[in-house]
N, CA, C and O atoms as a GROMACS GRO file, in nm:
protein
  356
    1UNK      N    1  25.535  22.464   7.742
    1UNK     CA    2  25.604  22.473   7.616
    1UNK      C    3  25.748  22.425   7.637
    1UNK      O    4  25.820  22.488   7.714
    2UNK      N    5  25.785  22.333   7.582
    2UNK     CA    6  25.950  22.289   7.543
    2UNK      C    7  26.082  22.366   7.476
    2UNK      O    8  26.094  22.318   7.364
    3UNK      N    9  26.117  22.399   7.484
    3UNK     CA   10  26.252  22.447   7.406
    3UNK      C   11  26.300  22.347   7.382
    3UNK      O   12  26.295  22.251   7.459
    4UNK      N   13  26.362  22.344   7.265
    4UNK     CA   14  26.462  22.294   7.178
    4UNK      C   15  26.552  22.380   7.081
    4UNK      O   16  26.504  22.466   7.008
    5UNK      N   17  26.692  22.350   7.086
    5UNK     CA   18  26.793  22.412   7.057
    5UNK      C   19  26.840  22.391   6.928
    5UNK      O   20  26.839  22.273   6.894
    6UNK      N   21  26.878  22.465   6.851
    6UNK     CA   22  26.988  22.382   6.728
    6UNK      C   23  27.083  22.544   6.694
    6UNK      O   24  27.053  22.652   6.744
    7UNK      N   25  27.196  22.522   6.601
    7UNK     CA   26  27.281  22.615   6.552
    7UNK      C   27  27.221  22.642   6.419
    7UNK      O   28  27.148  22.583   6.339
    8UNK      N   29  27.277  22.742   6.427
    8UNK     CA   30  27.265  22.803   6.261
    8UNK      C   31  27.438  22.804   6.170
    8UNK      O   32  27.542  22.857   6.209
    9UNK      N   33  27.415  22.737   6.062
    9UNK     CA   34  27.553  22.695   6.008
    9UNK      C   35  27.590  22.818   5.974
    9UNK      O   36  27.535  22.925   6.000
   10UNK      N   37  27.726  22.787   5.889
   10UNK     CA   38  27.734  22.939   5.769
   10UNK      C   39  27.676  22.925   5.690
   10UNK      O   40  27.729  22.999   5.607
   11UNK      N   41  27.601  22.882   5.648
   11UNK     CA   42  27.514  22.843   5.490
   11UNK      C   43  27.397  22.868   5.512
   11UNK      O   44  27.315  22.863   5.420
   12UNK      N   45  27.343  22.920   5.710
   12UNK     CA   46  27.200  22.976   5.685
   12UNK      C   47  27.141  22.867   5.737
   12UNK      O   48  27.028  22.904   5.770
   13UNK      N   49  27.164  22.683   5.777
   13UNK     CA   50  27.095  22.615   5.741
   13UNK      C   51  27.041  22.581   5.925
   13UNK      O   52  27.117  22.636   6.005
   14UNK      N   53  26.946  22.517   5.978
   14UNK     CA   54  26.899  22.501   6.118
   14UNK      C   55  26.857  22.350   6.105
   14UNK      O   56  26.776  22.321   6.017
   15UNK      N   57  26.913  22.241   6.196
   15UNK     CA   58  26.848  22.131   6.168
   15UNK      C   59  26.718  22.156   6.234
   15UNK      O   60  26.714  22.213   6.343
   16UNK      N   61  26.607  22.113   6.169
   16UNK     CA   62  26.515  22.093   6.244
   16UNK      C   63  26.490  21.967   6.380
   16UNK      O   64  26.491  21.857   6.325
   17UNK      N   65  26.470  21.951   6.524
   17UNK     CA   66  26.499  21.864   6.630
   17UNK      C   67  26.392  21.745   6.585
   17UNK      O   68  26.273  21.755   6.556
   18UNK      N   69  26.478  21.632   6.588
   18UNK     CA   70  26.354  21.488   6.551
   18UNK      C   71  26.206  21.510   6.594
   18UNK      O   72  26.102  21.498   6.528
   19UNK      N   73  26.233  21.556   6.768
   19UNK     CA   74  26.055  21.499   6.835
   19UNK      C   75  25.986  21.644   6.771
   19UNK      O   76  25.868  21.609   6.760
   20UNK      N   77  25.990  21.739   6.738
   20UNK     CA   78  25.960  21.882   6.643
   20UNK      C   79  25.919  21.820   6.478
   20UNK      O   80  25.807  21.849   6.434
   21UNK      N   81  26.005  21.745   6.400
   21UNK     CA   82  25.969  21.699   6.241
   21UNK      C   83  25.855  21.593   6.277
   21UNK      O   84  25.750  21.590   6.213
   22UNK      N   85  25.884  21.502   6.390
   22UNK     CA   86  25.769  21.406   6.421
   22UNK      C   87  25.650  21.434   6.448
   22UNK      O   88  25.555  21.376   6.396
   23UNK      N   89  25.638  21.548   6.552
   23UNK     CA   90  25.497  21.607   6.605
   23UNK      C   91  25.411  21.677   6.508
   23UNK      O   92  25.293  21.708   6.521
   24UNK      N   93  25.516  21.703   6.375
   24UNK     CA   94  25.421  21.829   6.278
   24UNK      C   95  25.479  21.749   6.142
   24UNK      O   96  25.510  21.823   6.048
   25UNK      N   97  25.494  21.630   6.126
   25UNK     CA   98  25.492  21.564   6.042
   25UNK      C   99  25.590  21.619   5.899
   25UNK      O  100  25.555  21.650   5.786
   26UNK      N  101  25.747  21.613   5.973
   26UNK     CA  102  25.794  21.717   5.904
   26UNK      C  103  25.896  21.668   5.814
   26UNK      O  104  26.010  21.668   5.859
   27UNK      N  105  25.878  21.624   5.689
   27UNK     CA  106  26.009  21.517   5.622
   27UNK      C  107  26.088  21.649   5.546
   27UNK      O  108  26.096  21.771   5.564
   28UNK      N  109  26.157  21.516   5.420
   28UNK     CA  110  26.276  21.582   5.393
   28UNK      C  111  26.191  21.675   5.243
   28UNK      O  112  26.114  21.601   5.182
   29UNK      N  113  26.200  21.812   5.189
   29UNK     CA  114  26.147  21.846   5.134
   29UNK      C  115  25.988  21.919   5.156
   29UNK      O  116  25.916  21.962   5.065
   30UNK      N  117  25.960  21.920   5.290
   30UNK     CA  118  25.856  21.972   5.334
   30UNK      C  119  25.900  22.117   5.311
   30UNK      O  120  26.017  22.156   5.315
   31UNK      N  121  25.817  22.176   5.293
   31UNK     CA  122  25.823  22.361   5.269
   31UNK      C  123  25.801  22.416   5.447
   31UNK      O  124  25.730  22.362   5.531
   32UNK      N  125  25.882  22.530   5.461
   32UNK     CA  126  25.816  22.606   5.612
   32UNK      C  127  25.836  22.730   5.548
   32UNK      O  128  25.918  22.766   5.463
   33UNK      N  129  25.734  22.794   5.614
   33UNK     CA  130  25.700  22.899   5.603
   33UNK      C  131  25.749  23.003   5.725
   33UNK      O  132  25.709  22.977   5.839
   34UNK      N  133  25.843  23.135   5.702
   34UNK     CA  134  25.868  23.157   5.791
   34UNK      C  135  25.767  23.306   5.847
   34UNK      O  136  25.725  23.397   5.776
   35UNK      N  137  25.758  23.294   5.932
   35UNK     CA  138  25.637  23.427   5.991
   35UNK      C  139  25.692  23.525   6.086
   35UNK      O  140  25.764  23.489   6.179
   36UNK      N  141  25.671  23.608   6.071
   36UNK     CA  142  25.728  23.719   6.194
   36UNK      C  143  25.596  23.773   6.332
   36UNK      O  144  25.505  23.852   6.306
   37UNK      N  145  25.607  23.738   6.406
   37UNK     CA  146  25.485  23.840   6.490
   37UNK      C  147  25.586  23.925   6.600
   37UNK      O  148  25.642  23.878   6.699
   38UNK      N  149  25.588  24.061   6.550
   38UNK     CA  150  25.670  24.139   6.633
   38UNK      C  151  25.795  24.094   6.650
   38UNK      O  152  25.850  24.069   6.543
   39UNK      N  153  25.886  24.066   6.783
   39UNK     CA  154  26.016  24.035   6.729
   39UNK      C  155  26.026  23.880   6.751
   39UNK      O  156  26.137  23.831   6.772
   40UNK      N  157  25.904  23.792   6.747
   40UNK     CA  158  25.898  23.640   6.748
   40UNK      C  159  25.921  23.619   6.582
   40UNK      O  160  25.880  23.686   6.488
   41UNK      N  161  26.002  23.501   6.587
   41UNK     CA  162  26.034  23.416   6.422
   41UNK      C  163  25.926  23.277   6.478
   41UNK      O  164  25.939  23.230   6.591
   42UNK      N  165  25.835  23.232   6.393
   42UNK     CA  166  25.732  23.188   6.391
   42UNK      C  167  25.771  23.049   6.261
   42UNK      O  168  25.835  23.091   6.165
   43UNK      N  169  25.759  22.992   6.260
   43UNK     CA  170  25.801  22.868   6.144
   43UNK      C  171  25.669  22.788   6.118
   43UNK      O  172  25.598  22.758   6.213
   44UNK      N  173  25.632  22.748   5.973
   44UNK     CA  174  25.522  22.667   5.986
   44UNK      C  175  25.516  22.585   5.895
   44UNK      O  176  25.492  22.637   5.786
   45UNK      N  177  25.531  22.456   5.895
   45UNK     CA  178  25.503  22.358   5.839
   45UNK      C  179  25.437  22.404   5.684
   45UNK      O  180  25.370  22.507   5.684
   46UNK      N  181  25.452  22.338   5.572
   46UNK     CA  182  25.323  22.330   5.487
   46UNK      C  183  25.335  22.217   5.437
   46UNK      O  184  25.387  22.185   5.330
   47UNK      N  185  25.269  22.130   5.546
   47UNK     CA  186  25.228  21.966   5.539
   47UNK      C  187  25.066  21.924   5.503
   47UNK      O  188  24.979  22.007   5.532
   48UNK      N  189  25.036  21.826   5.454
   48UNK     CA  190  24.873  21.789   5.446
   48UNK      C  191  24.810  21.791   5.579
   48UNK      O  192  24.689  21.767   5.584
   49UNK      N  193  24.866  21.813   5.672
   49UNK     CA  194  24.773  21.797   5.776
   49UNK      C  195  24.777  21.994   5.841
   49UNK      O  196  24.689  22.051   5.905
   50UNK      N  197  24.926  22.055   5.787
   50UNK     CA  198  24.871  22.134   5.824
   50UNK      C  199  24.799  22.242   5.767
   50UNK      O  200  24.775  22.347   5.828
   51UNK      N  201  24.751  22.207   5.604
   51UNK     CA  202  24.674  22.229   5.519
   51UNK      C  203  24.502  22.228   5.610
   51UNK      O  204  24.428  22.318   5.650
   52UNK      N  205  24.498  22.076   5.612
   52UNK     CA  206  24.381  22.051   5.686
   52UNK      C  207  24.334  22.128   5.834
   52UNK      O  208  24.215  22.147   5.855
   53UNK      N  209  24.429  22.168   5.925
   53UNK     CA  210  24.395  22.277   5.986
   53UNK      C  211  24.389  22.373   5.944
   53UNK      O  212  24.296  22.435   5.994
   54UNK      N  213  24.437  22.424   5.878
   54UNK     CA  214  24.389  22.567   5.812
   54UNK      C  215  24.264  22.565   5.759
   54UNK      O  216  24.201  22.670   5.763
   55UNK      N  217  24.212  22.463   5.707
   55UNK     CA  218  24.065  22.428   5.656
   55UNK      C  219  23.964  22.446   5.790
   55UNK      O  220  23.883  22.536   5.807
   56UNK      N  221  23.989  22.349   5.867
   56UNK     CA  222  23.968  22.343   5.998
   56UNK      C  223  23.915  22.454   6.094
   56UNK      O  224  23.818  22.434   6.167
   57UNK      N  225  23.989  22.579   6.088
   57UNK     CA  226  24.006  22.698   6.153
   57UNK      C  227  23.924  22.794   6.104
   57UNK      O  228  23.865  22.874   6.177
   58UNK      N  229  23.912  22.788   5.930
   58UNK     CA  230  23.813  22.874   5.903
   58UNK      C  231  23.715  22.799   5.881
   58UNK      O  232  23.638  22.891   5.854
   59UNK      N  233  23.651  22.707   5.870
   59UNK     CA  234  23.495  22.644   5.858
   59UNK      C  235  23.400  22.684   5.902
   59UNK      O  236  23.400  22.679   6.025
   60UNK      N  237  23.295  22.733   5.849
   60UNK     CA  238  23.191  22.806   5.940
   60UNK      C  239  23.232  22.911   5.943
   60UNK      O  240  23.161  22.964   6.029
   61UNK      N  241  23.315  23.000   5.900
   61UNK     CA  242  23.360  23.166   5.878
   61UNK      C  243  23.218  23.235   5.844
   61UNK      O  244  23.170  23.323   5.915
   62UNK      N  245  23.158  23.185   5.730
   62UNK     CA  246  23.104  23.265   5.621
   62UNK      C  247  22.924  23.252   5.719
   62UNK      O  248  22.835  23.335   5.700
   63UNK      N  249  22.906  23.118   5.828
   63UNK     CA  250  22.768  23.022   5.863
   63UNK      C  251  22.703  23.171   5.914
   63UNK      O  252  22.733  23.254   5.999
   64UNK      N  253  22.588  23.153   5.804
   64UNK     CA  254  22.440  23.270   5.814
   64UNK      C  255  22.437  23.362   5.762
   64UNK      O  256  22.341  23.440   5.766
   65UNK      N  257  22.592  23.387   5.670
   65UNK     CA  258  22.523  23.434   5.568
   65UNK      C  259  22.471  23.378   5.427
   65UNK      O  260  22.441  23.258   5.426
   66UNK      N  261  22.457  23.444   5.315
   66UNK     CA  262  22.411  23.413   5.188
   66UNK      C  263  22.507  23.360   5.133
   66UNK      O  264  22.618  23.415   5.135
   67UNK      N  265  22.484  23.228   5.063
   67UNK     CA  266  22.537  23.179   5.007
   67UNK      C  267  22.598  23.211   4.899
   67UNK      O  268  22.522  23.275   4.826
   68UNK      N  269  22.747  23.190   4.833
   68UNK     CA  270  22.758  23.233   4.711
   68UNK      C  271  22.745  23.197   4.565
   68UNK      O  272  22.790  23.238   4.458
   69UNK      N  273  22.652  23.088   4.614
   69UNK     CA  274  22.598  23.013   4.467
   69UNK      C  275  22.454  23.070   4.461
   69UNK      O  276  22.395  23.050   4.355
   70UNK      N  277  22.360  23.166   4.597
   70UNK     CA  278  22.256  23.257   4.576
   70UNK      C  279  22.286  23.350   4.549
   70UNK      O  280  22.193  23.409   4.492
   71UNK      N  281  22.414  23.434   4.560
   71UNK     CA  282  22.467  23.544   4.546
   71UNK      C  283  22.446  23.553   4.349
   71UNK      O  284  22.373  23.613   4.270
   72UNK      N  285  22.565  23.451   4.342
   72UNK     CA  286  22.551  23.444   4.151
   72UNK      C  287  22.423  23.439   4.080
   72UNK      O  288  22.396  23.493   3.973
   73UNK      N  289  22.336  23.356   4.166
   73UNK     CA  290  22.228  23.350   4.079
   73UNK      C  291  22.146  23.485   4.089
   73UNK      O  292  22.111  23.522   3.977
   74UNK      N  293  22.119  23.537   4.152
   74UNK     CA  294  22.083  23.624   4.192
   74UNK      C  295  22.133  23.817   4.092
   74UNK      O  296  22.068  23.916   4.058
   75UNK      N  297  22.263  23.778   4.086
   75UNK     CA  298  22.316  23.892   4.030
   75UNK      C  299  22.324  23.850   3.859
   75UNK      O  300  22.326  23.942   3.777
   76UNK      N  301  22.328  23.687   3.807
   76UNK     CA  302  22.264  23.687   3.682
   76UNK      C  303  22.124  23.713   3.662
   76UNK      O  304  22.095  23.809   3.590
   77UNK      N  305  22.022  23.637   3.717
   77UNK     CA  306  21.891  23.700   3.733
   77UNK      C  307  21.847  23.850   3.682
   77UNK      O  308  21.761  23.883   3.600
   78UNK      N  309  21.954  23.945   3.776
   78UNK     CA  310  21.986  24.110   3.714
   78UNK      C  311  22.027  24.143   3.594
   78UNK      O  312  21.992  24.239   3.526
   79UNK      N  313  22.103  24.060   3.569
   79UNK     CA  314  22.182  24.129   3.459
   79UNK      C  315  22.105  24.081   3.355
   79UNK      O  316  22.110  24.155   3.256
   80UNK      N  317  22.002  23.936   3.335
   80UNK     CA  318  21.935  23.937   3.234
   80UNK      C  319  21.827  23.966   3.232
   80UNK      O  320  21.761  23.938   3.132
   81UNK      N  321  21.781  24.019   3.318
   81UNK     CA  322  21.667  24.121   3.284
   81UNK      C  323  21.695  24.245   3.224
   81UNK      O  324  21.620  24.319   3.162
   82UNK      N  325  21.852  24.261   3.262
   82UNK     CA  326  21.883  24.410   3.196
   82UNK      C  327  21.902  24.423   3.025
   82UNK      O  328  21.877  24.508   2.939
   83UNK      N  329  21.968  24.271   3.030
   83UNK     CA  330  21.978  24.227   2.853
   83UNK      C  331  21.802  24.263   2.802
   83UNK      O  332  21.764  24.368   2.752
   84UNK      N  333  21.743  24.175   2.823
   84UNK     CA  334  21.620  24.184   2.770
   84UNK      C  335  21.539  24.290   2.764
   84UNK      O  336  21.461  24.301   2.669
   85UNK      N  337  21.546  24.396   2.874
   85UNK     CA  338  21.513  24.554   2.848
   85UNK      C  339  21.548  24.598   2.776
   85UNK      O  340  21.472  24.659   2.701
   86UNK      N  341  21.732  24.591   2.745
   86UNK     CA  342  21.801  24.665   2.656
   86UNK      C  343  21.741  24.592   2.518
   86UNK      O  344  21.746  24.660   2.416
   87UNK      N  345  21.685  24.460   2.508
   87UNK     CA  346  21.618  24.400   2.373
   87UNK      C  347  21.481  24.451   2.368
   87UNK      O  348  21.411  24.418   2.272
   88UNK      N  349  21.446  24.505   2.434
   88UNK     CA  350  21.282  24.541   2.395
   88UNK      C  351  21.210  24.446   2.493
   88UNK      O  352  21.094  24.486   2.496
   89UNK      N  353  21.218  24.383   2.542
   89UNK     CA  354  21.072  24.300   2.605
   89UNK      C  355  21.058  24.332   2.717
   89UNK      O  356  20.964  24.288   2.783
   0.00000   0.00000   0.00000
């Protein structure tokens, strides 16, 4: 892991270091997100690519279970049988 240095102005502000905006694709108007884990400050991009890892990371979360387009059908299925009881048939 690298260190890289910068100041903090009076205004709060931190340049972000060139080879750091380059590696995580970081322009002018990019959003970061700041994160805490314990007493680490954590910074994170919210770029299209690091959108796409986040996609990335959870894929296959949900693989083996039931789907949730069987789930819906399934729980309308219920509920209109319940209509039609409550109609008489």
């Amino acid at each position: 892991m690298k260190k890289y240095y910068a100041k903090m102005s009076s205004k709060g502000q931190v340049v972000v270091p060139a080879p750091i905006r380059e590696a995580f694709g970081i322009e002018a108007g990019t959003r970061i997100a700041f994160l805490t884990e314990g007493s680490r400050l954590v910074l994170e991009p919210e770029t299209v690519a690091s959108k796409l890892r986040q996609i990335e990371e959870i894929r296959g979360c949900t693989a083996g279970g039931p789907s949730g387009t069987d789930l819906l059908l399934v729980e309308r299925r219920l509920e209109r049988e319940r209509e039609l009881r409550e109609e008489g048939w």
